[in-house]
C-alpha positions in Angstrom: 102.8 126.0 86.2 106.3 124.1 85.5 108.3 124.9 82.7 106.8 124.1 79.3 103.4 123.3 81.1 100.6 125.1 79.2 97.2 126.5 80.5 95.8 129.2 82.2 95.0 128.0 86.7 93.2 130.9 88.3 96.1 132.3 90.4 94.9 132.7 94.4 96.2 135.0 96.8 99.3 133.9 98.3 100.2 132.5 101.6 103.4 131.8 104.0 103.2 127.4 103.7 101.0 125.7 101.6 100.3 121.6 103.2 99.6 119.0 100.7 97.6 116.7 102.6 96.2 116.9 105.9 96.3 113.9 107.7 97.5 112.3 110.0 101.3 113.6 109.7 99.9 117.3 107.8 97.1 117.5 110.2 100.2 117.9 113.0 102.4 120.0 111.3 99.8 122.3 110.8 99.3 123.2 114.6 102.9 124.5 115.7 103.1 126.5 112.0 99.5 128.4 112.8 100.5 129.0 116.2 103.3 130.6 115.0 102.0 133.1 113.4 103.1 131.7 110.0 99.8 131.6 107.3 99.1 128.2 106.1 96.5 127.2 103.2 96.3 123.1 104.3 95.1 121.5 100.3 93.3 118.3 101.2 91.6 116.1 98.2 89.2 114.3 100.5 86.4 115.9 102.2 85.7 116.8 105.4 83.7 114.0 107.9 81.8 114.3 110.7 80.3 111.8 113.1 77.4 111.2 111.7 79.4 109.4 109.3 80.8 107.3 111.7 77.2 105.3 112.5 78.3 101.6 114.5 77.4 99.7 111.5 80.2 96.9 111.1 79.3 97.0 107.2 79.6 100.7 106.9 83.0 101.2 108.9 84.9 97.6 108.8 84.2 97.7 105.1 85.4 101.0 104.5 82.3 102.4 102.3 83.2 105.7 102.7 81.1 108.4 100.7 82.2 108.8 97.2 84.2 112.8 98.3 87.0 110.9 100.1 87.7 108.0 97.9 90.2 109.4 95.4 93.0 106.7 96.3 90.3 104.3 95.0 91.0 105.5 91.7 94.9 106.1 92.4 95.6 102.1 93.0 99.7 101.6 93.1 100.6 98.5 90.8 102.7 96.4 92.2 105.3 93.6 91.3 107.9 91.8 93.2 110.7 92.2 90.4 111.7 94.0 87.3 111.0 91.7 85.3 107.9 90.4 86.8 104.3 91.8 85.1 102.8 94.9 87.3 99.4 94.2 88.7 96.6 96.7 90.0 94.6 95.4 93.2 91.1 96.0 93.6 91.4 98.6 96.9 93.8 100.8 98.5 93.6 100.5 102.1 93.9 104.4 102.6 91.7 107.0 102.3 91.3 110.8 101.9 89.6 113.5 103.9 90.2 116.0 106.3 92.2 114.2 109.2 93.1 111.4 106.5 94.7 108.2 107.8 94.2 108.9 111.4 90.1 108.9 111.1 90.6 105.3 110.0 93.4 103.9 111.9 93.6 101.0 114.7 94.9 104.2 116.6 97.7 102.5 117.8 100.6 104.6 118.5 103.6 103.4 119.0 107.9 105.3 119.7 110.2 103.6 117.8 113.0 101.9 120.0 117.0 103.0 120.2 117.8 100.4 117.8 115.6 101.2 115.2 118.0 104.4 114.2 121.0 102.7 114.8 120.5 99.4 112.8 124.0 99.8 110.8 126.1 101.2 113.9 124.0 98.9 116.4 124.7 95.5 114.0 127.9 96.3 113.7 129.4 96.7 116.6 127.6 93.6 118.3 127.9 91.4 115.6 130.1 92.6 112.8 129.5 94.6 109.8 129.2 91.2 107.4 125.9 90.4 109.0 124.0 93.5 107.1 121.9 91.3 104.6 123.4 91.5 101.2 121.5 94.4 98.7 120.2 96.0 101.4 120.7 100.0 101.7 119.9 100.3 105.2 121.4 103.8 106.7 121.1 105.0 110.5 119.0 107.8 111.1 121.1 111.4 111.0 119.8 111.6 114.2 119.1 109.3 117.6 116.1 108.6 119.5 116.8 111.3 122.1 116.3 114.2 119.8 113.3 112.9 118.8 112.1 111.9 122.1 110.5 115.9 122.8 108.4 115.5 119.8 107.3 112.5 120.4 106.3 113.6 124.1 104.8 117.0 122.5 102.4 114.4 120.3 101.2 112.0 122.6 100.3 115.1 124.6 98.4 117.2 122.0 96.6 114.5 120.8 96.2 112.3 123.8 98.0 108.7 123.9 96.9 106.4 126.4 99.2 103.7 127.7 101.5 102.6 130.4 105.3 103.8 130.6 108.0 101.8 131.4 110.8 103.7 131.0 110.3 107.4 132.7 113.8 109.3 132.7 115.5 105.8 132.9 113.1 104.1 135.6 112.5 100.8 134.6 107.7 100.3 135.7 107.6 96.5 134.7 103.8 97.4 133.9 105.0 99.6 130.7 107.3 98.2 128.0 110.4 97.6 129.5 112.7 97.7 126.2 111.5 101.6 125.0 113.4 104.2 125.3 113.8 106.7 128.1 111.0 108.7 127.9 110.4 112.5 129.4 107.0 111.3 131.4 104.4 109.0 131.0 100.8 109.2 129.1 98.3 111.7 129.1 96.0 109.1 130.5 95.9 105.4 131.3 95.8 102.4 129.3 92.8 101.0 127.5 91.2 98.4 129.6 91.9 94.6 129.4 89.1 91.6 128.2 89.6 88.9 130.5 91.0 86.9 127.3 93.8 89.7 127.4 94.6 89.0 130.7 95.0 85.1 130.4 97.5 85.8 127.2 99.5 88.5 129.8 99.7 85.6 132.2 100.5 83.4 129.8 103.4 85.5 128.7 104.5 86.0 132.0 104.3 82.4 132.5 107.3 82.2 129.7 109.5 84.6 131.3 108.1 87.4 128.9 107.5 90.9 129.5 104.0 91.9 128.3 102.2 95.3 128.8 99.0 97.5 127.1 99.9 98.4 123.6 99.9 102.6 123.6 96.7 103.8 121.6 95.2 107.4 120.3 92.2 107.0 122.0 90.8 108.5 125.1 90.2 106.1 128.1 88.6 109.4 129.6 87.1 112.8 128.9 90.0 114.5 127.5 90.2 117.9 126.0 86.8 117.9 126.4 86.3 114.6 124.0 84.7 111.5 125.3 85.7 108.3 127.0 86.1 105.4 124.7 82.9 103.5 124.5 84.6 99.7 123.4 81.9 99.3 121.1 84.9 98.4 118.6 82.9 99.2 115.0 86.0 102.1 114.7 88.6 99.2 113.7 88.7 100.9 110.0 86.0 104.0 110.7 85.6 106.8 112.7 84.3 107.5 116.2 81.3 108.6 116.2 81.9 110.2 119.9 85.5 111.7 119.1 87.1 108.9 121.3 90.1 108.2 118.6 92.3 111.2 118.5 92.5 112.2 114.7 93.9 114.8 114.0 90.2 116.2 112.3 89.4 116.2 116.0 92.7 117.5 117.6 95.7 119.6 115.7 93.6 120.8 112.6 90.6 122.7 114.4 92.8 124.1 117.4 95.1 125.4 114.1 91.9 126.8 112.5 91.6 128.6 115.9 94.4 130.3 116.0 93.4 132.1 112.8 96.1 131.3 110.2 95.2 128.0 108.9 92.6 127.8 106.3 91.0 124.4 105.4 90.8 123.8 101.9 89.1 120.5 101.0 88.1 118.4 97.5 91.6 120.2 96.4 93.6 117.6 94.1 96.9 118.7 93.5 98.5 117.5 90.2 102.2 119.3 90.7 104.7 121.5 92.2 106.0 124.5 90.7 109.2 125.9 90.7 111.1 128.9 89.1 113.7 129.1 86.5 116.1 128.7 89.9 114.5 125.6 90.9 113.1 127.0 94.0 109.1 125.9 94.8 106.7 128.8 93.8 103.5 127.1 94.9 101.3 124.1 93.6 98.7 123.7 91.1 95.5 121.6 92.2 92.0 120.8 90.9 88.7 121.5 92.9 85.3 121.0 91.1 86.8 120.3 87.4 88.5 124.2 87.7 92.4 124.5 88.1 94.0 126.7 90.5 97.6 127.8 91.4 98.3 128.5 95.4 101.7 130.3 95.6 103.6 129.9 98.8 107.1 130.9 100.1 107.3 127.2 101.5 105.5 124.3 100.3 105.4 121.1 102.3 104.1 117.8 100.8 102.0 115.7 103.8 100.5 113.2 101.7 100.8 109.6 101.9 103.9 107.8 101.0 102.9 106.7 97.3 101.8 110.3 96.7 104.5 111.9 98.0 106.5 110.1 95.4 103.8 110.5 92.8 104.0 114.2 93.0 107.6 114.6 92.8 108.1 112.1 90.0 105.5 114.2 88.0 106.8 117.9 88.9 108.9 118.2 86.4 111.0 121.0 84.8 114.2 122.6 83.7 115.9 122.6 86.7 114.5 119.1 87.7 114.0 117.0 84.6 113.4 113.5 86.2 111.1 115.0 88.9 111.7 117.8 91.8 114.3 117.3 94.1 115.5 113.7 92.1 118.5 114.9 90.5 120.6 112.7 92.6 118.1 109.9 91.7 116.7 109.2 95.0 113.0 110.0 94.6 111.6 106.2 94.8 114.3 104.6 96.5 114.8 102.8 99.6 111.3 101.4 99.5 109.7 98.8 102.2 106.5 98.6 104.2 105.7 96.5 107.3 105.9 92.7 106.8 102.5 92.3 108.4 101.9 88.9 106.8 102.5 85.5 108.7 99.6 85.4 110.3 98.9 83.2 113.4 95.7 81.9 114.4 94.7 79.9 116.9 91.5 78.0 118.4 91.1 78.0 122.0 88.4 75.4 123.6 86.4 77.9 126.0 84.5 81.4 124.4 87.1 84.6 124.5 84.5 87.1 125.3 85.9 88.9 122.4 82.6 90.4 121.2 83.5 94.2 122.4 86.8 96.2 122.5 89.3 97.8 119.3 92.2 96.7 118.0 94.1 99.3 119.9 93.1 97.6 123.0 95.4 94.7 123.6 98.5 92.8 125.0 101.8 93.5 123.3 105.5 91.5 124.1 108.7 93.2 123.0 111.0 90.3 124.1 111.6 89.3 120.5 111.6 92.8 118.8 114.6 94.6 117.4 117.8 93.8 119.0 115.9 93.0 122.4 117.4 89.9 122.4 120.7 87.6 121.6 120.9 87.3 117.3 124.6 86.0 117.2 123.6 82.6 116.1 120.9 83.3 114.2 120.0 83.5 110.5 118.6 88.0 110.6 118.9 90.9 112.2 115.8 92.8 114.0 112.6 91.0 115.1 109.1 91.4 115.6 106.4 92.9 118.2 104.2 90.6 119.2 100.3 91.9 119.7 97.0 90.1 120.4 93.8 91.8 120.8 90.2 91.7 121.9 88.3 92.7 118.3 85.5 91.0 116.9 82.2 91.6 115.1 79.6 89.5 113.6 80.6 89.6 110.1 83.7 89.2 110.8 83.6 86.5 113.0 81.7 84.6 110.1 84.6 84.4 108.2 86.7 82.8 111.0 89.1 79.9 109.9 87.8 76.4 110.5 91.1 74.7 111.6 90.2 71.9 109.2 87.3 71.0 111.8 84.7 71.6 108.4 84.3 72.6 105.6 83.7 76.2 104.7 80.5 76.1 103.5 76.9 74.0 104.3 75.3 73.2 107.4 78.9 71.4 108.9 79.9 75.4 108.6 77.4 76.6 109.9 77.1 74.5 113.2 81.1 75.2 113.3 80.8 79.0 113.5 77.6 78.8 115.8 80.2 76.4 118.5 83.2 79.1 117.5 82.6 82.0 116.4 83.6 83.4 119.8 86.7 80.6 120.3 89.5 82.1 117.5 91.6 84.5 117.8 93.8 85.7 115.2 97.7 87.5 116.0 99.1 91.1 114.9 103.1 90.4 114.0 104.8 93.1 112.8 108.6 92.7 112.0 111.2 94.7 111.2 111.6 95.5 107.6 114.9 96.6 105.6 115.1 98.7 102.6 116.8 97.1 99.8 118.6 98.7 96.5 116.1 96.3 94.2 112.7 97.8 95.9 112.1 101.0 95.0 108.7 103.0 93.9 108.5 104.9 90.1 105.4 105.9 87.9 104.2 103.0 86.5 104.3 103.3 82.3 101.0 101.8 81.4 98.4 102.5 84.6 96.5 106.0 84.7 94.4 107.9 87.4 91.0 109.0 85.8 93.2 112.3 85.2 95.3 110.5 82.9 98.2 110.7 85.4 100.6 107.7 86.0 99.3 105.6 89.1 102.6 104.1 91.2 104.3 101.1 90.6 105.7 99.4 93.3 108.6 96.9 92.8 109.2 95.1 96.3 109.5 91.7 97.2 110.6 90.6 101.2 113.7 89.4 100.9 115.6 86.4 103.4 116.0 88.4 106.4 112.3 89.5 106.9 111.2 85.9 105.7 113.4 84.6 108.4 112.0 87.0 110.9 108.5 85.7 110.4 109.2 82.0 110.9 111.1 82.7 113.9 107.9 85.0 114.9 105.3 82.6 114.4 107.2 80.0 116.4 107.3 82.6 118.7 103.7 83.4 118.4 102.4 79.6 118.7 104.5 78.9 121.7 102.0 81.8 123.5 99.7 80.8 122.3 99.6 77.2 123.5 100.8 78.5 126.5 97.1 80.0 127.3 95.6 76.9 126.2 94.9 76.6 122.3 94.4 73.7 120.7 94.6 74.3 117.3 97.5 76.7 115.7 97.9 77.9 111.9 100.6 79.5 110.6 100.1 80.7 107.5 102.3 81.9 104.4 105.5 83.4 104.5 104.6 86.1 102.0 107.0 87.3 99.6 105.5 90.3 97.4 105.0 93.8 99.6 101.7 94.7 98.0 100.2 98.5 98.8 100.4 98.6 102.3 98.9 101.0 105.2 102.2 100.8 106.6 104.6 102.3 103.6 108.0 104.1 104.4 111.3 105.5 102.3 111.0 107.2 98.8 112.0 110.2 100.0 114.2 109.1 102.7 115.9 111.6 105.3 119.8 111.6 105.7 122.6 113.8 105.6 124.2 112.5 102.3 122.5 114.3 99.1 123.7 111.5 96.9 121.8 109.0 98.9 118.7 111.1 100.3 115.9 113.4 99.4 115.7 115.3 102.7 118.0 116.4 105.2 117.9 115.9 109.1 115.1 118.0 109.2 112.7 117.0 106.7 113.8 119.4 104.3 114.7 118.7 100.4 118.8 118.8 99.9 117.9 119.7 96.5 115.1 122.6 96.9 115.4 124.5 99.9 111.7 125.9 100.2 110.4 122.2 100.2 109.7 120.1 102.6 108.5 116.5 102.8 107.0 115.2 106.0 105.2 111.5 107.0 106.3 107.9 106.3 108.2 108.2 103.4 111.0 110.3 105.1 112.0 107.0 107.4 114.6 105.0 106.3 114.0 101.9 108.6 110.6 101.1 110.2 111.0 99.0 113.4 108.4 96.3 114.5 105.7 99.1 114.9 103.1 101.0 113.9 104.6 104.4 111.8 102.3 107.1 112.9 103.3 108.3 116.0 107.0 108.6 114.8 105.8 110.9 111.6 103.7 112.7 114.0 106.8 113.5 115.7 109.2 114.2 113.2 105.9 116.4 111.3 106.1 118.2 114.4 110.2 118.7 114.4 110.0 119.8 111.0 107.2 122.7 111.4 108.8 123.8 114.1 112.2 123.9 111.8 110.9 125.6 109.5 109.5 128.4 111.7 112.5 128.8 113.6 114.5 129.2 109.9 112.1 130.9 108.2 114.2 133.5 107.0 117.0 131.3 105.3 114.3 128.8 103.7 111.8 130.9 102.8 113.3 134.0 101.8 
């Protein structure tokens, strides 16, 4: 227990790494460890799913109405406020969930590298366009480290889990089919893009059309038998479920049961762990959890905390001790800071006078244009820095499609509606824009002081707001958007709100941010605390900037980069 903790956990036999969390980013991390020959006890509080609870059933899946054993972040809701002095507020659902294989048995799947830029932005910015055009506030650092170190891991992942896409930039040979912007890469997919709706193909043309560059989006999900899984079936009810033919690449599927092989992994599920313990020194000695209303304490030599961004936080605010008496590894303050998640808002939807034939497919399986992401393109005489990737997909159920936008063509309700969505339902498509996002020194995560888990444990408070630079990126974005649109022949566009207030988000980065200065970081280059050498901290919260793209690949990589630090240091951090 931590100093002046009282109570009596049954203590269990040691191991080598204990993982809190295995999910998408733990789930990874896991493999290289147990083929290592290092033990690892993997503490998950979810349970563990199968495919019979992944039936097609758009109510069951798109509505997330999980069974009750993986729904403790329903009960863990982060409050959220878009300044200090603003009132806190609790929403009615966390988008994540818990279980064995965590985020990545209900993710679009959609795995995307980050680009050069995006771990450059201060050195990049600078030295194009001066150092005074870094928005004011923000605390924006570049990575400790480029994209070519992390470019192995990133080719390790997509490998042992199975990515399919198309590469555009193979050892600096520029395929026109692939993105043409990414970085050099070591080869290209496992296996072959998801297959294109004929809607998919008139937006590529149309983007072509405009002098863009467009190309298939890269996705976890197997466009054939791989590693002895099946072939996607496009049946499209996995766009917030499971597969219920293994299709989507989780890591429940993958990592975790090829790291049960090996021997030295075992799989400990319903385990909720409440903190960290350390020593009188301050090193880790292990973590306390609950499993059926007993307590337990897991020692370990190394501990490594896998969970999701706001928990990540959460645990290290509420470890504390002696040694750390604001929270493990915080006594520089830094636990918390540099918060942001993906401004996802800004929606675009548009009405198109012919059917889309949208009624099959995932949201992995689309068209994506880089032109306007990062610093892809000229910025000197605009308003921000970084940019957006633009994404339109072939997704669409019945339920869904019910609750389509009417374009102010009827009213949303009676039999006008209904006639409306009978003409339509097939006619609307709505776009994916995600933009660049900075950290900023007013966002920043902490226990909220009023909220509570059923436990009695603060729930997190996020204080975040989007500030002018991603509000400016989003208008510029939807310009861009409706432009492509119209180009393939819509005739009614929406724009909607700006968005101001970063609610909880699926898509959640910094609080324990990675960098080579202790004063201004919780982890080093490597994933490890500056403060605590036996801990490590792995997943979304160790990125300091998150590019116009989906997160999970990138903490899949740099999970990876971190297990395999650890083994190859053992002695010196565990020791």
């Amino acid at each position: 227990m931590c100093e002046g903790e009282v109570g009596m956990p049954t203590r269990l036999p040691g191991t080598d790494v204990v993982v809190v969390g295995l999910g998408a980013v733990g789930g990874v991390a896991a493999l290289p460890l147990a083929q290592a020959g290092v033990s690892v006890v993997g503490l998950e509080a979810g349970s563990r799913l199968t495919r019979k609870d992944f039936a097609p059933d758009e109510l069951r899946n798109n509505m997330r109405a999980w069974p009750f054993t993986v729904q403790k972040t329903q009960r863990e809701i982060p409050t959220t406020r878009p300044n200090r002095s603003a009132q806190a507020t609790q929403d009615a659902v966390h988008p994540m969930m818990n279980g064995v294989g965590g985020t990545s048995l209900h993710y679009w799947a959609q795995s995307w590298r980050l680009n050069p830029w995006d771990f450059q932005v201060v050195s990049e910015t600078t030295r194009r366009y001066g150092a005074s055009r870094l928005p004011e506030g923000s605390t924006v650092e570049d990575w400790p480290f480029g994209y070519e170190e992390l470019e192995p891991y990133y080719d390790r992942v997509e490998h042992e889990i199975g990515v399919s896409g198309q590469a555009g930039n193979v050892g600096g040979e520029i395929d026109g089919r692939g993105n043409r912007f990414e970085g050099p890469r070591t080869r290209g997919y496992p296996m072959e893009p998801l297959r294109w709706t004929g809607f998919i193909d008139r937006m590529a043309d149309s983007a072509e059309s405009l002098g863009w560059d467009p190309f298939p989006g890269p996705a976890a999900v197997n466009t054939r038998t791989f590693q002895d899984r099946s072939a996607c079936m496009y049946h499209g009810f996995c766009n917030r479920g499971g597969c219920h033919v293994d299709a989507k690449n989780s890591t429940a599927v993958t990592t975790i049961p090829r790291a049960e092989e090996t021997g030295n992994l075992t799989v400990v599920p319903h385990a909720h762990v409440i903190t960290v313990d350390v020593d009188r020194a301050g090193r880790v000695t292990g973590v306390t959890y609950l499993q059926g209303g007993e307590e337990y304490f897991q020692p370990a030599r190394f501990v490594l905390l896998a969970s999701y961004t706001y928990e990540n936080v959460r645990l290290l605010l509420r470890s504390t001790s002696r040694a750390y008496p604001i929270g493990l590894s915080n006594n520089h303050a830094q636990v918390g800071r540099h918060y942001l998640s993906h401004h996802q808002g800004a929606s675009v939807s548009a009405l198109f006078p012919f059917d889309l034939k949208a009624w099959y497919g995932l949201p992995a399986q689309g068209v994506a244009v880089d032109n306007w992401a990062d610093d892809n393109f000229d910025h000197q005489h605009l308003d921000f820095i970084g940019g957006g990737n633009l994404w339109v997909y072939s997704d669409r159920r019945p339920i869904g499609a019910a609750s389509m936008n009417t374009f102010g063509r009827a009213p949303n309700w009676g039999s006008s509606w209904k006639k409306f969505i009978v003409e339509n339902a097939d006619r609307s498509n709505t776009a994916y824009i995600q933009k660049t996002t900075l950290p900023y020194e007013s966002n920043y995560l902490d226990l909220d002081p009023v909220a509570t888990d059923p436990l009695g444990h603060p729930v997190i408070r996020i204080t975040a707001e989007y500030k002018e630079n991603e509000l400016a990126i989003a208008k510029f974005m939807q310009d861009k958007m409706e432009r492509w649109y119209r180009a393939a022949g819509a005739v009614e566009v929406i724009c909607g709100g700006l968005g101001r207030t970063m609610g909880v988000s699926t898509h959640a980065y910094g609080g324990t941010r990675m960098g080579d200065n202790p004063e201004t970081n919780v982890v080093d280059r490597f994933g490890v605390s500056h403060e605590v050498p036996n801990l490590g901290v792995v997943g979304g919260s160790v990125m300091g900037t998150s590019g116009a793209r989906n997160p999970t690949l990138t903490a899949q990589a740099l999970a990876w980069r971190t297990a395999e630090h650890v083994v190859e240091n053992w002695s010196s951090l565990a020791e």
